[in-house]
mmCIF file as Biopython writes it, N, C-alpha, C and O atoms, coordinates in Angstrom:
data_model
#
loop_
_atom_site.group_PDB
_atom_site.id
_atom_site.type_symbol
_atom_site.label_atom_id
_atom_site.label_alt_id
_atom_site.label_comp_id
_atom_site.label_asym_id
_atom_site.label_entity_id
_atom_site.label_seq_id
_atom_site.pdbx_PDB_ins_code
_atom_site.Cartn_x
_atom_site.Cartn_y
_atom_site.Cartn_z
_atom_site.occupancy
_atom_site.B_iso_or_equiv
_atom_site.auth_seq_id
_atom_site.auth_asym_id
_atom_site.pdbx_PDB_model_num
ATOM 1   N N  . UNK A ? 1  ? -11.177 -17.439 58.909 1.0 0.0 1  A 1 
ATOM 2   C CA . UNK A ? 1  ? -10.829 -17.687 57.522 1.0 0.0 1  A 1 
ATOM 3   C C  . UNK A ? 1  ? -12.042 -17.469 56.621 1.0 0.0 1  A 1 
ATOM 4   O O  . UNK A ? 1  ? -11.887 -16.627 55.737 1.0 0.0 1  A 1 
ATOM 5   N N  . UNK A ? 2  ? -13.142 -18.043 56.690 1.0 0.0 2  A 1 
ATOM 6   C CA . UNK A ? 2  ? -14.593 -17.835 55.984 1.0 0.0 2  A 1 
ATOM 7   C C  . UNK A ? 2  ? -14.454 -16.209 55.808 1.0 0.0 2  A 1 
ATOM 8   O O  . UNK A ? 2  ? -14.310 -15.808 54.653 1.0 0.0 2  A 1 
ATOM 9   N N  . UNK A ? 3  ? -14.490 -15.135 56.990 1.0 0.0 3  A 1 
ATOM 10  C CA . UNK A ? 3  ? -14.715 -14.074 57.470 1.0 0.0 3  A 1 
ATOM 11  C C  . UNK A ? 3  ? -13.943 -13.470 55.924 1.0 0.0 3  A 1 
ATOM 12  O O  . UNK A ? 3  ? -14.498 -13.080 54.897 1.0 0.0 3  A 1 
ATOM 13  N N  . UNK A ? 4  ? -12.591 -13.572 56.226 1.0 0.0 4  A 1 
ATOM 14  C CA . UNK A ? 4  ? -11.823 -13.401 55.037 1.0 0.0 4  A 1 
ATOM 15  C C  . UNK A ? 4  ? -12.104 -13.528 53.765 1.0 0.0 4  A 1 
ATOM 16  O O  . UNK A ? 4  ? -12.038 -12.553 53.016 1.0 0.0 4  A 1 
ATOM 17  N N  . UNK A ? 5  ? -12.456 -14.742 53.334 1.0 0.0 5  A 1 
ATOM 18  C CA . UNK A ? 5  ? -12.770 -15.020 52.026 1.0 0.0 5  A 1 
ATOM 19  C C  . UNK A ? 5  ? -14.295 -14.637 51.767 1.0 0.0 5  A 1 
ATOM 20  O O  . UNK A ? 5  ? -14.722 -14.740 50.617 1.0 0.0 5  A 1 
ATOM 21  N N  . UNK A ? 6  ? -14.993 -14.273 52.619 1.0 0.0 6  A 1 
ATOM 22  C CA . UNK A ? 6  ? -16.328 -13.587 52.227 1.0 0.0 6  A 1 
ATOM 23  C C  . UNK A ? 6  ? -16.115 -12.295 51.965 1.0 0.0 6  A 1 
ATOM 24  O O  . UNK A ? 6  ? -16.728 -11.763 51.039 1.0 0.0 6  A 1 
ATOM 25  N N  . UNK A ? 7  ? -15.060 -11.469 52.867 1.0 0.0 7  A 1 
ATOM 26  C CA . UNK A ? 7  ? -14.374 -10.319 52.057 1.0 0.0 7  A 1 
ATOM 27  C C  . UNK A ? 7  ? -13.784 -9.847  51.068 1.0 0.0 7  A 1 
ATOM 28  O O  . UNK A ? 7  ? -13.732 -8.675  50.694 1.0 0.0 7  A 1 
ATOM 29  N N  . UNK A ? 8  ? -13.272 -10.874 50.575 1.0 0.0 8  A 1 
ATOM 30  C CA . UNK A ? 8  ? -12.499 -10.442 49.612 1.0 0.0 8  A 1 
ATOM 31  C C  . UNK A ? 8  ? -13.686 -11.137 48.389 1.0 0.0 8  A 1 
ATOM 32  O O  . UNK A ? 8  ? -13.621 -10.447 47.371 1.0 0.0 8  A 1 
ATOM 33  N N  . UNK A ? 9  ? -14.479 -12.021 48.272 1.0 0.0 9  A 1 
ATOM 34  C CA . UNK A ? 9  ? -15.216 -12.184 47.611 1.0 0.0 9  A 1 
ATOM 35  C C  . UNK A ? 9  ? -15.900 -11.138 47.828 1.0 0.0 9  A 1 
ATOM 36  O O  . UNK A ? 9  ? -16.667 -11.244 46.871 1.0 0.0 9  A 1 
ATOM 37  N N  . UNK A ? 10 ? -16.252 -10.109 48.402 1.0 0.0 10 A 1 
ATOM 38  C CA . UNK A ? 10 ? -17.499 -9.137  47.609 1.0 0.0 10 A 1 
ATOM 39  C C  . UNK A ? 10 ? -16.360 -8.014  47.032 1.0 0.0 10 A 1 
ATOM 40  O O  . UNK A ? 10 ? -16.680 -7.532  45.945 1.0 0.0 10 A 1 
ATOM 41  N N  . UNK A ? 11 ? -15.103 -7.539  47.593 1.0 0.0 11 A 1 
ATOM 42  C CA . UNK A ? 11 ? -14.561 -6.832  47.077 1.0 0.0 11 A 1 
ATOM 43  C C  . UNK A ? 11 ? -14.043 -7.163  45.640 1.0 0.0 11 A 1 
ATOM 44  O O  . UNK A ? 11 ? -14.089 -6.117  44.993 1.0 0.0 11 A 1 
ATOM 45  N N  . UNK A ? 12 ? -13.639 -8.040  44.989 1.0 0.0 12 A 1 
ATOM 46  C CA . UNK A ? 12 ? -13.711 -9.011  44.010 1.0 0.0 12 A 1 
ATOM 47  C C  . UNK A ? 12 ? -15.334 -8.971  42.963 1.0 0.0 12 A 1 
ATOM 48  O O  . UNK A ? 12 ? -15.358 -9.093  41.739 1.0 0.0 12 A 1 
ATOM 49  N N  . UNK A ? 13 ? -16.254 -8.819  43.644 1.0 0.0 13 A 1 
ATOM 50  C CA . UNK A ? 13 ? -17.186 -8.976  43.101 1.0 0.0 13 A 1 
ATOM 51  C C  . UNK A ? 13 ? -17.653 -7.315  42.760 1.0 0.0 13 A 1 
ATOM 52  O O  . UNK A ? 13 ? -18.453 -7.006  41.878 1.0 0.0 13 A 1 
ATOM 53  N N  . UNK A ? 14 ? -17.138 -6.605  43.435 1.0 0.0 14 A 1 
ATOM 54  C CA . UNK A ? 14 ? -17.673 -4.941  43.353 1.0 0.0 14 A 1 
ATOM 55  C C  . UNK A ? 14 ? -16.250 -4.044  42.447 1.0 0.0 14 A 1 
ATOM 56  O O  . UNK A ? 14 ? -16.197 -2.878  42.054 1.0 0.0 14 A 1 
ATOM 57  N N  . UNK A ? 15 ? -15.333 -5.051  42.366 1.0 0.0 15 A 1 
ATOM 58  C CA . UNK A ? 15 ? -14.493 -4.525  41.691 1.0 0.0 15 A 1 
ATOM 59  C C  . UNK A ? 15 ? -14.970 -5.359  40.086 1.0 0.0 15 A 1 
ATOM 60  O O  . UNK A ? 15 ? -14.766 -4.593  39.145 1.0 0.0 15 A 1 
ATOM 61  N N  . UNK A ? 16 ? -15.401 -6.394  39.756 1.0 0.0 16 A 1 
ATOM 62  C CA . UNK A ? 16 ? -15.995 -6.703  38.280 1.0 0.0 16 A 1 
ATOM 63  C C  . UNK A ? 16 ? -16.965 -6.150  38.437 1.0 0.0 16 A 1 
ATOM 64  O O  . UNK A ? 16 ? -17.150 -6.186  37.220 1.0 0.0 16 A 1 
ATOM 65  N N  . UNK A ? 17 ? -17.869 -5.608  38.811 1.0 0.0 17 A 1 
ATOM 66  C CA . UNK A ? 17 ? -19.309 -5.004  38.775 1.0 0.0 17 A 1 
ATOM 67  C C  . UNK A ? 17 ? -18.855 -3.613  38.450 1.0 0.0 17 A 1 
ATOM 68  O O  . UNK A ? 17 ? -19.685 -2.822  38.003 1.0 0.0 17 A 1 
ATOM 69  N N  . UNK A ? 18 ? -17.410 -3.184  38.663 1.0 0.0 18 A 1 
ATOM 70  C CA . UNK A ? 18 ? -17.277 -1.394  38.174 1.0 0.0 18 A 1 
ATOM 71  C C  . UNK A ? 18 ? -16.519 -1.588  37.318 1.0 0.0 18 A 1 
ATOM 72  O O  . UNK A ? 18 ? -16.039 -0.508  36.976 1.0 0.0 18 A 1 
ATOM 73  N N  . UNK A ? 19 ? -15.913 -2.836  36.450 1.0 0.0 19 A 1 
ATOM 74  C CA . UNK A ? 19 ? -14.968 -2.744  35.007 1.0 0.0 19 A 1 
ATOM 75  C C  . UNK A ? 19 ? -15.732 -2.101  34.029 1.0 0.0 19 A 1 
ATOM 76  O O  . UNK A ? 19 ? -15.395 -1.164  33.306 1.0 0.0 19 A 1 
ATOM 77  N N  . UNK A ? 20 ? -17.255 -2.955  34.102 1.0 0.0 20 A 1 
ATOM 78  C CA . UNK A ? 20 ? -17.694 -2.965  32.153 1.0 0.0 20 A 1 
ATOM 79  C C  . UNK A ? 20 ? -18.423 -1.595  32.201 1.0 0.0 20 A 1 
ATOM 80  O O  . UNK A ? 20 ? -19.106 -1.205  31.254 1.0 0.0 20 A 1 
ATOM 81  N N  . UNK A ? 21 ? -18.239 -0.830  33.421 1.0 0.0 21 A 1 
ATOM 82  C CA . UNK A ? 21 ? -19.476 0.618   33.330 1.0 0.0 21 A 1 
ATOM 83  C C  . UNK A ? 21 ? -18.410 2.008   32.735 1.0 0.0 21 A 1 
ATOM 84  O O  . UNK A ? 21 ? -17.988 3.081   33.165 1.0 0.0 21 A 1 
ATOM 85  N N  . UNK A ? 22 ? -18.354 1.440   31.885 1.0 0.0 22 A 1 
ATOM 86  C CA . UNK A ? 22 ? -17.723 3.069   30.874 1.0 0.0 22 A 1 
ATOM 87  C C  . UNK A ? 22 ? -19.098 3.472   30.310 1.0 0.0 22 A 1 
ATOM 88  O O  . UNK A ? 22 ? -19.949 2.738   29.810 1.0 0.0 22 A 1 
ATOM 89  N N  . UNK A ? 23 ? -19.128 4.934   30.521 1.0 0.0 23 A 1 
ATOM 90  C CA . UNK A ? 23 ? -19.740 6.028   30.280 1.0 0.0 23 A 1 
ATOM 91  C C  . UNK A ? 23 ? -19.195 7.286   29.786 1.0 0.0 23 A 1 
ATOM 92  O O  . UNK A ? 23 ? -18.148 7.826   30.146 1.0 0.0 23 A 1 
ATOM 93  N N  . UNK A ? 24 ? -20.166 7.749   28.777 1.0 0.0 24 A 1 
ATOM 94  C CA . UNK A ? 24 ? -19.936 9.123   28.058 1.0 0.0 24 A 1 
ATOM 95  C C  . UNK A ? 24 ? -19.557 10.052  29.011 1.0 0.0 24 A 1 
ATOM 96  O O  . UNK A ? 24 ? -20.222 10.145  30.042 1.0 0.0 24 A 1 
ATOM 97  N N  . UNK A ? 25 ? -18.478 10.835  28.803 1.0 0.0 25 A 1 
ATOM 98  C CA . UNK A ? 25 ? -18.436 12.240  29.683 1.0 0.0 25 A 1 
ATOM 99  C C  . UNK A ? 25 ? -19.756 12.677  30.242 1.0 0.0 25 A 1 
ATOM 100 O O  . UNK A ? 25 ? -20.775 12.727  29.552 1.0 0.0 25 A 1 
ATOM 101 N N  . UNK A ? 26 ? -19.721 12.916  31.207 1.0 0.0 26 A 1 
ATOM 102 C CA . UNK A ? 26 ? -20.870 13.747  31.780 1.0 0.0 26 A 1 
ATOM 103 C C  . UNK A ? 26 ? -20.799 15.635  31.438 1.0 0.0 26 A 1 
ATOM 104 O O  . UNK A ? 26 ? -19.863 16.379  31.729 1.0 0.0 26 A 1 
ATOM 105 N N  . UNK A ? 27 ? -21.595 15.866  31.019 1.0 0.0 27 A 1 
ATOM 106 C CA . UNK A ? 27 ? -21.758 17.825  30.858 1.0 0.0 27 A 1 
ATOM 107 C C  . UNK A ? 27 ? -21.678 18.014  32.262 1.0 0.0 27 A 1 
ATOM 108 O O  . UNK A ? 27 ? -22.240 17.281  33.076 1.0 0.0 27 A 1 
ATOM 109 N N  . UNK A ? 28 ? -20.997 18.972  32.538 1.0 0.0 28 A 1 
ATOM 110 C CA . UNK A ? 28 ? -20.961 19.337  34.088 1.0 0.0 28 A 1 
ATOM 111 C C  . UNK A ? 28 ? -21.062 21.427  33.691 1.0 0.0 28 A 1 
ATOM 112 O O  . UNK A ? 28 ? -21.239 22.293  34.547 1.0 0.0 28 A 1 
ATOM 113 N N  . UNK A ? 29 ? -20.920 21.604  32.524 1.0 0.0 29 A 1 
ATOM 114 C CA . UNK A ? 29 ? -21.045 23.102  32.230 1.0 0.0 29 A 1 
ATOM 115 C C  . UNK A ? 29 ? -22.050 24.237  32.990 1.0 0.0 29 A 1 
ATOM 116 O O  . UNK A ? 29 ? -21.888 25.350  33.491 1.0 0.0 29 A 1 
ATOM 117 N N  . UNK A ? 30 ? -23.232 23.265  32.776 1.0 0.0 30 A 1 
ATOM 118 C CA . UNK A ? 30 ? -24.357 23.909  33.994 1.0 0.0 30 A 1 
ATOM 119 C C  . UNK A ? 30 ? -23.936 24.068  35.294 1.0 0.0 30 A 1 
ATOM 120 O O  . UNK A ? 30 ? -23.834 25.064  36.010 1.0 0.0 30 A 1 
ATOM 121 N N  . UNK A ? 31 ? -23.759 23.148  35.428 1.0 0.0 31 A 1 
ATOM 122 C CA . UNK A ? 31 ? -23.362 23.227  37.339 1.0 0.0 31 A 1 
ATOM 123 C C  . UNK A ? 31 ? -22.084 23.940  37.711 1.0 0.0 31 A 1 
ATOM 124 O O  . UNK A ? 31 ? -22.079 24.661  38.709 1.0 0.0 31 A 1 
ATOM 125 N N  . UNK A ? 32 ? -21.271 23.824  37.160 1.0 0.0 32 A 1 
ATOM 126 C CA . UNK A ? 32 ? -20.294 25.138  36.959 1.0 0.0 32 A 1 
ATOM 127 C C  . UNK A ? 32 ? -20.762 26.526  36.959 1.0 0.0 32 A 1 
ATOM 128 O O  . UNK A ? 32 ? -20.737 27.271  37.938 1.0 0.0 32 A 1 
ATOM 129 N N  . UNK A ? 33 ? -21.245 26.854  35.642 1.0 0.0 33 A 1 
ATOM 130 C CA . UNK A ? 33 ? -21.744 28.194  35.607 1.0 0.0 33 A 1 
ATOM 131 C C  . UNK A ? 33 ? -22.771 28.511  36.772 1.0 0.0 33 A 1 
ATOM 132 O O  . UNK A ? 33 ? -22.988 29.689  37.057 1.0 0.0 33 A 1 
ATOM 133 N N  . UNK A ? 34 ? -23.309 27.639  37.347 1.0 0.0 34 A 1 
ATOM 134 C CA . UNK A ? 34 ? -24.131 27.837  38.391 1.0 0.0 34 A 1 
ATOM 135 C C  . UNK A ? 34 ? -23.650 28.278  39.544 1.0 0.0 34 A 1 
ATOM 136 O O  . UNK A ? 34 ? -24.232 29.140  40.202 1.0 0.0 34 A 1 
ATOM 137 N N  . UNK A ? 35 ? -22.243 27.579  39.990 1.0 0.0 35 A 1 
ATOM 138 C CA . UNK A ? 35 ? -21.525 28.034  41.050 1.0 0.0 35 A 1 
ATOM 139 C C  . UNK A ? 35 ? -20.917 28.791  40.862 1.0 0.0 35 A 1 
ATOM 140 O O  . UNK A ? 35 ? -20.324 29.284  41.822 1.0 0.0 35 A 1 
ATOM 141 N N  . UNK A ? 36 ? -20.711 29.308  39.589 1.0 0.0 36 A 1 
ATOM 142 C CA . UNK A ? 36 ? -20.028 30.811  39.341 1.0 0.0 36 A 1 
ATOM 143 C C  . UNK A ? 36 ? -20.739 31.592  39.834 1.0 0.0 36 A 1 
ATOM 144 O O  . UNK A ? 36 ? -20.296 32.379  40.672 1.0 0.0 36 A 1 
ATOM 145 N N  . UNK A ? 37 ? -22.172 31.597  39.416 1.0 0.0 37 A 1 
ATOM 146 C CA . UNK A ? 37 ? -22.882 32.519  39.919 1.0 0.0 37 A 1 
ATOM 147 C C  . UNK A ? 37 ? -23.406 32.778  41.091 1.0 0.0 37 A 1 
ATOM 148 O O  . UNK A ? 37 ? -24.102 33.736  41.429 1.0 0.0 37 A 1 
ATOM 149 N N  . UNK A ? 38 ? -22.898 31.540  41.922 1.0 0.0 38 A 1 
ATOM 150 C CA . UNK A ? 38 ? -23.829 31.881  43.212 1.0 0.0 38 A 1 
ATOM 151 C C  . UNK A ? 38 ? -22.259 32.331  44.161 1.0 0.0 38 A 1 
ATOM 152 O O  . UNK A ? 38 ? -22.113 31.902  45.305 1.0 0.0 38 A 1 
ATOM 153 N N  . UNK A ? 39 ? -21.390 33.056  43.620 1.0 0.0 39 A 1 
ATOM 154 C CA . UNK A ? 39 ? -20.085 33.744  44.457 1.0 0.0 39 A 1 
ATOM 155 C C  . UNK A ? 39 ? -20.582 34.978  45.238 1.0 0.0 39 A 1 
ATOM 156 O O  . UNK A ? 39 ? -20.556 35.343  46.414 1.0 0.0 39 A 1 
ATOM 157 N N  . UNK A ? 40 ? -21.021 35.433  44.135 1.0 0.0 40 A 1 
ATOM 158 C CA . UNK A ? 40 ? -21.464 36.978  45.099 1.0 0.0 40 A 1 
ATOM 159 C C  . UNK A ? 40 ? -22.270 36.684  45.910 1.0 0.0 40 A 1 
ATOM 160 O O  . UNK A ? 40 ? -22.026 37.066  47.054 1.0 0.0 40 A 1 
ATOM 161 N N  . UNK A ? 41 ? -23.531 35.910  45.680 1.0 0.0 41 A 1 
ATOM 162 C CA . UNK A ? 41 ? -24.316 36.339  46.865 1.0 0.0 41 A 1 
ATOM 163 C C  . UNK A ? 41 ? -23.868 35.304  48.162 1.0 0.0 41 A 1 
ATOM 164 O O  . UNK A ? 41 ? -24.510 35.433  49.205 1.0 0.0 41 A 1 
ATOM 165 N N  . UNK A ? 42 ? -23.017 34.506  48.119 1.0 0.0 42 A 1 
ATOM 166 C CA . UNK A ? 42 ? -22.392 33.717  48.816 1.0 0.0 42 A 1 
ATOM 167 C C  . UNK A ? 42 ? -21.197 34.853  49.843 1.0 0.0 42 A 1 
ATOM 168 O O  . UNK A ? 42 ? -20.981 34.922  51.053 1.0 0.0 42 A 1 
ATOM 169 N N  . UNK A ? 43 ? -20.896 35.259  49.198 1.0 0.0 43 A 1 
ATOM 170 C CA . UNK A ? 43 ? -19.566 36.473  49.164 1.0 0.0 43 A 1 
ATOM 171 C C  . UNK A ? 43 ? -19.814 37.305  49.918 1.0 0.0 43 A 1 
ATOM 172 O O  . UNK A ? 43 ? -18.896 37.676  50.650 1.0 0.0 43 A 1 
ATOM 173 N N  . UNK A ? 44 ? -21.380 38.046  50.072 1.0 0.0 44 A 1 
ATOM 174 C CA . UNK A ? 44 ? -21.999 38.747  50.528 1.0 0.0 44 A 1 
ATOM 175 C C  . UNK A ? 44 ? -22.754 38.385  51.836 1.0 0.0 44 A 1 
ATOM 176 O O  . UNK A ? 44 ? -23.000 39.162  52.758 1.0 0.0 44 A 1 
ATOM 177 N N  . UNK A ? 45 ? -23.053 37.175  51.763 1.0 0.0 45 A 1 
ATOM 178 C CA . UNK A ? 45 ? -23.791 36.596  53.392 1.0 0.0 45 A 1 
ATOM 179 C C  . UNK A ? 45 ? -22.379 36.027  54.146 1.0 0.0 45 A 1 
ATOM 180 O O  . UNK A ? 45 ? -22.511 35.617  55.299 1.0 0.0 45 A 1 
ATOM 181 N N  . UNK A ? 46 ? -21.030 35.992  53.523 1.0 0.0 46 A 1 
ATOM 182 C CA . UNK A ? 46 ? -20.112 35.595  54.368 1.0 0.0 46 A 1 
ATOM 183 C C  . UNK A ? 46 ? -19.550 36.944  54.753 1.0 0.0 46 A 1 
ATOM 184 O O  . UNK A ? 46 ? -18.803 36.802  55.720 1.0 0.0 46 A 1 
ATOM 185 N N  . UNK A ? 47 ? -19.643 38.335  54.310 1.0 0.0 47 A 1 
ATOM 186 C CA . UNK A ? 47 ? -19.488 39.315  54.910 1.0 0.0 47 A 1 
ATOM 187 C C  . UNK A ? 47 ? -19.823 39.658  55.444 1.0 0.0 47 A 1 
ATOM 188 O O  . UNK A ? 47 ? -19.201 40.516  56.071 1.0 0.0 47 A 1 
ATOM 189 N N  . UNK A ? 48 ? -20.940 39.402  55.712 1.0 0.0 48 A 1 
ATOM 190 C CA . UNK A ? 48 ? -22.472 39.995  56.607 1.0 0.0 48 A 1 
ATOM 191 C C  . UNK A ? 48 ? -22.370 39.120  58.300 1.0 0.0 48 A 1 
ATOM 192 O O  . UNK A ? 48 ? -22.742 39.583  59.378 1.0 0.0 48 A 1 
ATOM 193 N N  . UNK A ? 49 ? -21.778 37.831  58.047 1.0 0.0 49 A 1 
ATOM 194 C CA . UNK A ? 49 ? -21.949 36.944  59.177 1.0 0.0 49 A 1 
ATOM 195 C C  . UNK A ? 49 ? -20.670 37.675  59.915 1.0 0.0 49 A 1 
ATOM 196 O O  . UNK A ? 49 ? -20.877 38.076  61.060 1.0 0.0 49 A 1 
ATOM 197 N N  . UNK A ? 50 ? -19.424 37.868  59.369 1.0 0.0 50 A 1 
ATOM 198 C CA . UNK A ? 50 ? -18.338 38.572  59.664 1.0 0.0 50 A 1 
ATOM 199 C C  . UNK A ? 50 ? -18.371 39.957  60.558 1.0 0.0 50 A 1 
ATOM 200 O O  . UNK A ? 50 ? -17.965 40.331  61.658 1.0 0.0 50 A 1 
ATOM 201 N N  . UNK A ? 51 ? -19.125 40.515  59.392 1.0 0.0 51 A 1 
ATOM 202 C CA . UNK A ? 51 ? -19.184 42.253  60.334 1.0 0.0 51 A 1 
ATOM 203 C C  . UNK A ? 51 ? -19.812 41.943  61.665 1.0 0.0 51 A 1 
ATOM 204 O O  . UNK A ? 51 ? -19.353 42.160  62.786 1.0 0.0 51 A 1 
ATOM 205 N N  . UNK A ? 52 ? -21.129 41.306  61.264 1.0 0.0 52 A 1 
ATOM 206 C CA . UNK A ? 52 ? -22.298 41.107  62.621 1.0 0.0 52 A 1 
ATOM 207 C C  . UNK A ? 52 ? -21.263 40.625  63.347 1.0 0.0 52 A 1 
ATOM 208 O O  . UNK A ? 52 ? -21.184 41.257  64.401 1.0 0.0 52 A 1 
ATOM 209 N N  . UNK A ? 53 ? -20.458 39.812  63.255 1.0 0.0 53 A 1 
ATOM 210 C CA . UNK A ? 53 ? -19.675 39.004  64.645 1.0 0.0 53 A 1 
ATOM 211 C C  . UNK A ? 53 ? -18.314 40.373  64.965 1.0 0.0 53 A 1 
ATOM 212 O O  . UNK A ? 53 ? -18.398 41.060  65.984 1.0 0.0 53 A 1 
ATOM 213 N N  . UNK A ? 54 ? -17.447 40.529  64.206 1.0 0.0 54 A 1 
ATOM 214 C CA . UNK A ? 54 ? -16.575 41.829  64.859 1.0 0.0 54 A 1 
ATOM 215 C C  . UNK A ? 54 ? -17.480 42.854  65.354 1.0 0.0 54 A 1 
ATOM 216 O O  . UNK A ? 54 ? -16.860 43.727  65.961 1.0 0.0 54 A 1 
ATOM 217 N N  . UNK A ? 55 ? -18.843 43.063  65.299 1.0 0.0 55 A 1 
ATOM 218 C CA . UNK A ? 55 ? -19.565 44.249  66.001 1.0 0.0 55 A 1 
ATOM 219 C C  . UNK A ? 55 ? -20.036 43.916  67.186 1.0 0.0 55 A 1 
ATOM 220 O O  . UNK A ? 55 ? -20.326 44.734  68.058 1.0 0.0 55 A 1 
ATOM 221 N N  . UNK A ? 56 ? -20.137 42.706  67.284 1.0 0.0 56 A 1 
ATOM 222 C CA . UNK A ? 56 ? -20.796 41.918  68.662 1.0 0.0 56 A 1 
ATOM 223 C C  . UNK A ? 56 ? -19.232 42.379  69.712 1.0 0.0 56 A 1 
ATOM 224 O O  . UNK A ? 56 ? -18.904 43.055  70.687 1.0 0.0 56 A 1 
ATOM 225 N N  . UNK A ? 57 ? -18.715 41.532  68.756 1.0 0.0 57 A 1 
ATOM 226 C CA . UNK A ? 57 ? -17.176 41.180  69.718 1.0 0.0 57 A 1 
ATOM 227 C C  . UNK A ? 57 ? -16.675 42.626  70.108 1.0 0.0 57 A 1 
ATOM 228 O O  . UNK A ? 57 ? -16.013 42.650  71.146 1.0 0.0 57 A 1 
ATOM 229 N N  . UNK A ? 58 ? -16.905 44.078  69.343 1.0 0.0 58 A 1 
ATOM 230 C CA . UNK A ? 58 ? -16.140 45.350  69.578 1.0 0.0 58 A 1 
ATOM 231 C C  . UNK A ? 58 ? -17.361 45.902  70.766 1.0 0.0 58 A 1 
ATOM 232 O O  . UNK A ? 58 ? -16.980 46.577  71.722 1.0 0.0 58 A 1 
ATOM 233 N N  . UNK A ? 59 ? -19.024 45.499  70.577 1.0 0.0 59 A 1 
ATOM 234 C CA . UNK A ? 59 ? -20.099 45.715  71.583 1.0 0.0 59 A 1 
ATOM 235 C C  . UNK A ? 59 ? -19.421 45.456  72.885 1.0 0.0 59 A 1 
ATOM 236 O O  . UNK A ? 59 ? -19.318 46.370  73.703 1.0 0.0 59 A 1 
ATOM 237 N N  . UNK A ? 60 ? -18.895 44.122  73.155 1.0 0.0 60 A 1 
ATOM 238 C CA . UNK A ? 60 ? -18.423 43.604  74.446 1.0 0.0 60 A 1 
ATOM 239 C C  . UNK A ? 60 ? -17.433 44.012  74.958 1.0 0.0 60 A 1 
ATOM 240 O O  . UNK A ? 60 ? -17.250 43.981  76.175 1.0 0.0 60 A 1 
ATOM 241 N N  . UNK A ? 61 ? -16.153 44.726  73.639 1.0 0.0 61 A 1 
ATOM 242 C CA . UNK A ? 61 ? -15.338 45.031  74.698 1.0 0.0 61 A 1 
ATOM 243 C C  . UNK A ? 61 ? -15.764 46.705  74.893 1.0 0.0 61 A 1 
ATOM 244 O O  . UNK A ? 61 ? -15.025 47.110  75.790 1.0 0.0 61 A 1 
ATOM 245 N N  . UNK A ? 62 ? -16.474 47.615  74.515 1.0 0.0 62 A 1 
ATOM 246 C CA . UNK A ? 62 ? -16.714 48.597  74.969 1.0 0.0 62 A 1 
ATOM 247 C C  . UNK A ? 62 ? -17.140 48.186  75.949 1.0 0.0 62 A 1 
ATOM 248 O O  . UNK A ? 62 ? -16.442 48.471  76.922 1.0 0.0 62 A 1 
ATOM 249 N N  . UNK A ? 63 ? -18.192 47.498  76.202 1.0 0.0 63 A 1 
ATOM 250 C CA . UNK A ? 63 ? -19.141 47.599  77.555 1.0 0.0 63 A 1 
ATOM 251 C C  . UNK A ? 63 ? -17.981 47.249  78.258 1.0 0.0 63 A 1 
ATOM 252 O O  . UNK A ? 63 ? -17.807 48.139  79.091 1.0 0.0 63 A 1 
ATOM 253 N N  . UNK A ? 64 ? -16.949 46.261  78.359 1.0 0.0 64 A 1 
ATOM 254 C CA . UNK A ? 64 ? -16.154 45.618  79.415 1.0 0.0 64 A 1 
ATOM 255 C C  . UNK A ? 64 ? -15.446 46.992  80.043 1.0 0.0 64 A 1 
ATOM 256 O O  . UNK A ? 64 ? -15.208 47.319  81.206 1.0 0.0 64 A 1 
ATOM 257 N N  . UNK A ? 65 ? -15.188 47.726  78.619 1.0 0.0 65 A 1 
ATOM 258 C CA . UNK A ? 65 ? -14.056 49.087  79.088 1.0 0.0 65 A 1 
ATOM 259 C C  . UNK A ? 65 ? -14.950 50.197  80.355 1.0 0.0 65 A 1 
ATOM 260 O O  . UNK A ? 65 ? -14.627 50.798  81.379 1.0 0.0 65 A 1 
ATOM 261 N N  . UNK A ? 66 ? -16.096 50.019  79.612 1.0 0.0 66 A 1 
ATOM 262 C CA . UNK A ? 66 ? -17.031 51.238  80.671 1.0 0.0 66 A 1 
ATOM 263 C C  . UNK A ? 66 ? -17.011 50.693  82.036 1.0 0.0 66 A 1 
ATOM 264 O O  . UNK A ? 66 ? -16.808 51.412  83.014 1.0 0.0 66 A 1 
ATOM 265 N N  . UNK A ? 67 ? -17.256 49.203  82.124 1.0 0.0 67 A 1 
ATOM 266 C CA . UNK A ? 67 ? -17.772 49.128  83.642 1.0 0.0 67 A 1 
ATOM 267 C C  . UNK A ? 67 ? -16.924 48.678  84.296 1.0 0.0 67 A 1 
ATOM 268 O O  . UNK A ? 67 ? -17.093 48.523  85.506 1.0 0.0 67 A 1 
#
């Protein structure tokens, strides 16, 4: 029972500790445009990891076919 009511007393207590915190919008515009920009070169190392792996995988089955 203690166990209980020490639970729900901090949840109680962390739920009034997040009422009175209103805050201004946050700008998030930067960090947006930022991840806009990082598509391509993102875009480009996920193509790169791609080919390298279908060239590995087409390496192995030639060799499998030869021997």
């Amino acid at each position: 029972m203690n166990k209980t009511m020490s639970r729900l007393g901090f949840g109680a207590l962390a739920l009034g500790a997040s009422v009175p915190s209103f805050a201004a919008a946050i700008d998030v515009s930067d960090v947006v445009t930022d991840i806009g920009a990082q598509v391509t070169p993102v875009g480009l190392i996920g193509g790169a990891v791609l080919l390298l792996t279908v060239a590995i995988k087409a390496f192995k089955w030639v060799r499998k076919a030869l021997s």
